[in-house]
N, C-alpha and C positions, 0 to 999 in steps of 0.2 A: 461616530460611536466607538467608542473604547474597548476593547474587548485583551480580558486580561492574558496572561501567559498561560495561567493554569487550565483556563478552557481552550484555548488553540491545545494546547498538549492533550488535552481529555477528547477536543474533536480528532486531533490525531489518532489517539488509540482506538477512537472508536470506528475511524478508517479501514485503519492495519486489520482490525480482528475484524470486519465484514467482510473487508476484501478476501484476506486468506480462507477465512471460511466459505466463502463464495467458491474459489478457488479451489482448495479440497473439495467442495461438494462434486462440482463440474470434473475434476477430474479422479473423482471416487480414492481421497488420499485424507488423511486424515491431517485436520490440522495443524495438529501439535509437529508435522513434518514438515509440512508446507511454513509455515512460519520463520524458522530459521533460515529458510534459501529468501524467500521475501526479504528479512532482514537484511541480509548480505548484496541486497540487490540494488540499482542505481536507483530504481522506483523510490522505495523507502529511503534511501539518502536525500532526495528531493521532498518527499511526502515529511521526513524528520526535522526538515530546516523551516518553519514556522515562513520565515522571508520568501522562503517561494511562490508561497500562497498555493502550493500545491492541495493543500488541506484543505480549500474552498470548495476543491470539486468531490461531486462524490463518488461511491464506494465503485460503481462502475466504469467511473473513469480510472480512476486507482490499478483496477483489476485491468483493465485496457490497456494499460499503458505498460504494467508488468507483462501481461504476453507479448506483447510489442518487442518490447526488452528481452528477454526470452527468445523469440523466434531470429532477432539480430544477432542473437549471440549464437547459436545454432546452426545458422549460415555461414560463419564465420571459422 
């Protein structure tokens, strides 16, 4: 099954904005904050590249894998 570019991009964004919002909620921060560190983040460079098929999983994997990210970086 064929599935075009514009919907992997639409399922993308509809990732990014559950995850952050997920994410603000849980950590009582307001999205529009949380958004731009997401962006910059390796999460979203993977969740951005259509080829990784990151985009298949969802919004709680996403948000999973960004703490993940986060807490490596922390220890570090």
């Amino acid at each position: 099954m064929y599935v075009s570019k514009k919907k992997i991009q639409a399922a993308i964004d509809l990732l990014i904005s559950m995850a952050v919002n997920d994410i603000a909620e849980e950590d009582n921060r307001r999205a529009s904050d949380v958004l731009p560190e997401f962006l910059q983040s390796r999460t979203a460079g993977l969740l951005l590249d259509p080829k990784s098929r990151f985009w298949w999983d969802g919004p709680l994997a996403v948000k999973d894998f960004y703490r993940e990210e986060l807490k490596h970086l922390h220890n570090n």
